[in-house]
C-alpha positions in Angstrom: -1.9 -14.4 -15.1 0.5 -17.6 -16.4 1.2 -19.3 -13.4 4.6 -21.5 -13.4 4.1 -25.0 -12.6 7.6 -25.4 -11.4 8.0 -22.4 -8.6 5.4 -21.0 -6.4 6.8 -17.7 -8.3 4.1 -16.2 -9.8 4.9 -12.9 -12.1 3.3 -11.0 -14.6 3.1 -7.7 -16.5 0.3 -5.7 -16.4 1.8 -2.6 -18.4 0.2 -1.8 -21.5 2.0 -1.8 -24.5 5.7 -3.4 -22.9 5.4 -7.2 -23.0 8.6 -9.3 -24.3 10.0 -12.8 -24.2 13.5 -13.6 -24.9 15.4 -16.7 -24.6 18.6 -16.0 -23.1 21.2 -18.8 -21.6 22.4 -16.7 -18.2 25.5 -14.6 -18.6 28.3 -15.3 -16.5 28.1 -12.2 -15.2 24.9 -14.2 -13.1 26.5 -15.0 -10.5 24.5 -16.0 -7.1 23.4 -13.7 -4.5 25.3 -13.6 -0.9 23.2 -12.4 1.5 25.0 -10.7 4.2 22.3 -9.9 7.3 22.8 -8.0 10.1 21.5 -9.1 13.1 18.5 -8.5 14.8 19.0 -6.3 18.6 17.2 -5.8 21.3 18.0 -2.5 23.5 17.1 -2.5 27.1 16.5 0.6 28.9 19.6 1.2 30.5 21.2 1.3 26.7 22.5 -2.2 26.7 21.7 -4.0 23.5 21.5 -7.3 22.9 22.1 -10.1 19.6 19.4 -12.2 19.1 20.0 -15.1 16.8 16.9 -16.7 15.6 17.7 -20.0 17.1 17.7 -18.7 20.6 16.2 -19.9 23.7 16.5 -18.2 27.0 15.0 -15.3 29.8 14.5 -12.0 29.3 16.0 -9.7 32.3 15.6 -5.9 33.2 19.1 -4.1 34.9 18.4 -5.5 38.1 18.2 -8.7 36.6 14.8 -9.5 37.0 13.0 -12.1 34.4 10.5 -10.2 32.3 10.5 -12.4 29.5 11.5 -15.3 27.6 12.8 -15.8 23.8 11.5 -18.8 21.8 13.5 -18.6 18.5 11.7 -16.2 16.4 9.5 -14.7 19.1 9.9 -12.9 22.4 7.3 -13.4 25.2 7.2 -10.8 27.9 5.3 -11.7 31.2 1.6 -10.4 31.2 1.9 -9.5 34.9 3.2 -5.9 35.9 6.4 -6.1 37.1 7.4 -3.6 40.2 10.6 -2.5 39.4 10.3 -3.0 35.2 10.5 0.6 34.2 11.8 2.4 30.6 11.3 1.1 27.0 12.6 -1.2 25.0 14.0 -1.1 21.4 13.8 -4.4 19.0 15.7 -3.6 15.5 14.9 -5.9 12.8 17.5 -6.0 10.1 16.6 -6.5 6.1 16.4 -10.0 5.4 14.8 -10.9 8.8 11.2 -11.6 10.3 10.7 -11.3 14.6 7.8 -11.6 16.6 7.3 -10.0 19.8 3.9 -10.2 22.2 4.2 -7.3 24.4 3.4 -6.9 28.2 0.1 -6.6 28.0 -0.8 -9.8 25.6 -0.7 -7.6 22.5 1.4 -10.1 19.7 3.3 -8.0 17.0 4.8 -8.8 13.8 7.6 -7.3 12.7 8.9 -7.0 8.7 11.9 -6.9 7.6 14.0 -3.7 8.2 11.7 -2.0 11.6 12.1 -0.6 14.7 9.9 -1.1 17.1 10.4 0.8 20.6 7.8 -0.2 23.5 7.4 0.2 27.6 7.9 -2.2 29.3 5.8 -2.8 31.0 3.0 -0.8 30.2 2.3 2.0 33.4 -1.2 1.8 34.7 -3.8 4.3 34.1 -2.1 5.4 31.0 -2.1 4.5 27.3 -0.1 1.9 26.1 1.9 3.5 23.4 4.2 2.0 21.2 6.3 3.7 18.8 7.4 2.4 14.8 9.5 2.5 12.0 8.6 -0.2 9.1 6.5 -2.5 8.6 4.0 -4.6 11.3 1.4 -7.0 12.4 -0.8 -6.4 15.6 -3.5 -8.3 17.0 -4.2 -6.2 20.2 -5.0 -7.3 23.5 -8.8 -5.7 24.4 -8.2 -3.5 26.9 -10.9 -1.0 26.9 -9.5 1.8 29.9 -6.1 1.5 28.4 -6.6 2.9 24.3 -3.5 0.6 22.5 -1.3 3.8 20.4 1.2 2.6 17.5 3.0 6.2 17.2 3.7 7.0 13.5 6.1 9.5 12.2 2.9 11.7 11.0 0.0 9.8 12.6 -1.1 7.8 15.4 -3.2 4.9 15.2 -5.2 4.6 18.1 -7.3 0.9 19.0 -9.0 -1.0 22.1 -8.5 -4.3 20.5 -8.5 -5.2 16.8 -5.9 -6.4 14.3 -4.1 -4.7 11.5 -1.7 -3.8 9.4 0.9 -0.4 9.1 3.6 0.4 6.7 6.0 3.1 7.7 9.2 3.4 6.3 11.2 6.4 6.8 12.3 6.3 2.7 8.7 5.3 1.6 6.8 8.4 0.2 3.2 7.2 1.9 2.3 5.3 5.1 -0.5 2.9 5.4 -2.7 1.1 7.5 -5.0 -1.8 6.7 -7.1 -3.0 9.3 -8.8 -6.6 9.2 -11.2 -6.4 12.4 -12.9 -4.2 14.7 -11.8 -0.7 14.6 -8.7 2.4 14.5 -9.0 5.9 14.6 -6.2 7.6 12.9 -5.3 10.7 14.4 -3.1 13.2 12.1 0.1 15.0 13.8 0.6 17.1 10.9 -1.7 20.3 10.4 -2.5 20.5 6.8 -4.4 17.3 6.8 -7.3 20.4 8.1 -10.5 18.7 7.0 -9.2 15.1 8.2 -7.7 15.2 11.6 -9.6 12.1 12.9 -10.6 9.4 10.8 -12.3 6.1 11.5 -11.4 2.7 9.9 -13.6 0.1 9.7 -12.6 -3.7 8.9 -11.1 -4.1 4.4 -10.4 -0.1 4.9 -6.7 1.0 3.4 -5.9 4.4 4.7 -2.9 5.8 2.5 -1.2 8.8 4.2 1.0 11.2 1.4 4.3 12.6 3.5 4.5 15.4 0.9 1.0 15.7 0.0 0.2 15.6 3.9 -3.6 14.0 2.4 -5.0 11.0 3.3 -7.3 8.9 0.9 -8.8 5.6 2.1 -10.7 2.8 0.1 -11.9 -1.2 0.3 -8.9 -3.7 -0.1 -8.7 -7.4 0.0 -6.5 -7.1 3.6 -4.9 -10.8 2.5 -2.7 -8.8 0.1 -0.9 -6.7 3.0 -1.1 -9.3 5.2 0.4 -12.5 3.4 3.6 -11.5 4.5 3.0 -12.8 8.0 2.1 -16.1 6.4 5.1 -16.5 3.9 4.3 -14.7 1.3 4.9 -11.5 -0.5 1.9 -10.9 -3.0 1.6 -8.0 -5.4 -1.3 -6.8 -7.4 -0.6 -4.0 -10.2 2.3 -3.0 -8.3 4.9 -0.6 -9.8 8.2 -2.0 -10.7 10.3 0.3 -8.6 8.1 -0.3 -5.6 8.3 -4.1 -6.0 12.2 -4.0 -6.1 12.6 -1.5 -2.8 10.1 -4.7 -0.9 12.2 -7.7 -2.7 15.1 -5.3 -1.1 13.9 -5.4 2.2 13.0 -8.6 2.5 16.4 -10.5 0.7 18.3 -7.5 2.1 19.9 -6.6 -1.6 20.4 -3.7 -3.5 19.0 -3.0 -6.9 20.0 -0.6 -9.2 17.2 -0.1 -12.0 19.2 1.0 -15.5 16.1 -0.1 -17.6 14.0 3.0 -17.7 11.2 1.5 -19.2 10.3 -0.9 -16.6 10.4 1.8 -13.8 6.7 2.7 -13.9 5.6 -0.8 -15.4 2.9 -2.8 -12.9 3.3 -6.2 -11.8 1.3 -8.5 -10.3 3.6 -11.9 -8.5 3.3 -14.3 -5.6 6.5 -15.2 -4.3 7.1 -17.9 -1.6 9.4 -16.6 0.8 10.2 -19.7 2.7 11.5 -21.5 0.2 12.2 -19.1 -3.1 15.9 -17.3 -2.7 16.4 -14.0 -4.6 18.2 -15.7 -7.0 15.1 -18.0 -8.0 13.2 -15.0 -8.0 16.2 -13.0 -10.4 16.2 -16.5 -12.7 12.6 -16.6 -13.1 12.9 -13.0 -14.1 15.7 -13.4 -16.8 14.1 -16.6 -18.0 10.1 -16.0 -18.8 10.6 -11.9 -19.2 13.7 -11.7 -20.4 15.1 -9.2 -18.0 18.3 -8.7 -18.1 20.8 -8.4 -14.9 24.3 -8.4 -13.7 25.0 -9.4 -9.8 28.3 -7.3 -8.8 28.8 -8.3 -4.6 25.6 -7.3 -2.9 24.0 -5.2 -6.0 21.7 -6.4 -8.6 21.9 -4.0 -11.7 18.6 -4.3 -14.0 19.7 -3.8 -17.5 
């Protein structure tokens, strides 16, 4: 792996048999990416939804307007006490191109990736599970609470914990889901029927569990968890990752649109380090063009591979 000394982006080709250089001066065509994002909402129960810019400070209220939280910038903080009164679920929407952080009622902190939906009670009722529904990508370090079982609901699974951290990938357009968990323990529990000889399964701490939507299998084996986690700490790392897959996550995260004409790269793995605090999407396309030779046009919000 050739590691640049002037970027912290770090990309190489692990393909057999495709391997190129060629010096190109950027076309005109090159022009820089505008990133356009949405905004990131929060829905209350009553239906009300609510802008929050990154930058904001300020309380959290229910419809009768009482405080059940407090927004610090990137992060919302709901009160850990049970609130009489603080009834329904609430729905936080995190655009492409945006990060949020959200510690739930009950202590539990979340992280949520770029383009998730994350719909939770608040607060959570007693003498009940505390179920939590997603879409996306997230984070969780779960509050111990061993008479209330934590439940992240999944399209075709449920991941059930006491109090543990870990990692899950759902996206509705993906064609797998997975969880990665980094300590103590999750039970996944399958909603769909064919998964007959599985429908329970245990994780214990470096286990990957990768879930096939059309296959409806699950296969599980030993990862380095700092792979799927670095995202939480600025960084998006791939190991022998396909190019297609690696252009839907730069996607997500720079909230762009790539359109892959170069056929031959589709199925080619990659292995890069990008910093995401401080490398753009048009460091990452330069970096690209220049030590690879990969050709693209920008055209508005789409980046066509070439």
């Amino acid at each position: 792996m050739k590691k640049l000394s002037y970027a912290a982006v770090l990309i190489m080709f692990l393909g057999l048999g495709y391997f190129f250089y060629q010096k190109q001066a950027i076309d005109q065509n090159k022009t820089r990416v505008v990133v356009d994002n949405k905004a990131i909402t929060l829905e209350k129960a009553n239906g009300i939804v609510r802008v929050l810019s990154d930058s904001l400070e300020g309380f959290i209220t229910d419809e009768d307007g009482n405080v059940i939280g407090k927004q610090n910038g990137k992060e919302l903080v709901y009160n850990t006490a049970i609130l009489p009164g603080a009834t329904g679920y609430n729905i936080l929407k995190i655009p492409y191109g945006k990060q949020f952080s959200v510690q739930l009622s009950d202590g539990t902190k979340v992280r949520l990736n770029a383009g998730s939906r994350l719909k939770y009670p608040v607060p959570f009722a007693k003498g009940k599970e505390r179920r939590i529904f997603l879409e996306g990508e997230a984070y969780f370090d779960v509050a111990h609470d061993a008479e209330h079982p934590f439940v992240v609901t999944l399209n075709n699974l449920n991941v059930k914990v006491l109090g543990t951290a870990f990692n899950v990938s759902d996206y509705r357009e993906d064609r797998v889901s997975e969880v990665v968990l980094v300590r103590g323990s999750v039970r996944l529990q399958f909603v769909d029927d064919s998964v007959a000889r599985n429908k329970e399964m245990m994780l214990t701490p470096g286990d990957q569990a990768i879930y096939s939507k059309s296959g409806h299998t699950v296969k599980t084996k030993k990862v380095n968890t700092d792979l799927y986690t670095s995202w939480i700490n600025g960084l998006m790392v791939f190991r022998d990752i396909p190019f297609e897959i690696m252009l839907k996550k730069l996607e997500r995260h720079y909230n762009v649109v790539f359109r892959n004409n170069n056929q031959k790269l589709a199925n080619e793995k990659f292995s890069a380090t990008i910093d995401l605090e401080n490398d753009d999407i048009n460091t990452v396309l330069e970096y690209f063009n220049k030590i690879y030779g990969i050709d693209y046009i920008i055209r508005n919000n789409e980046i066509i591979i070439n």
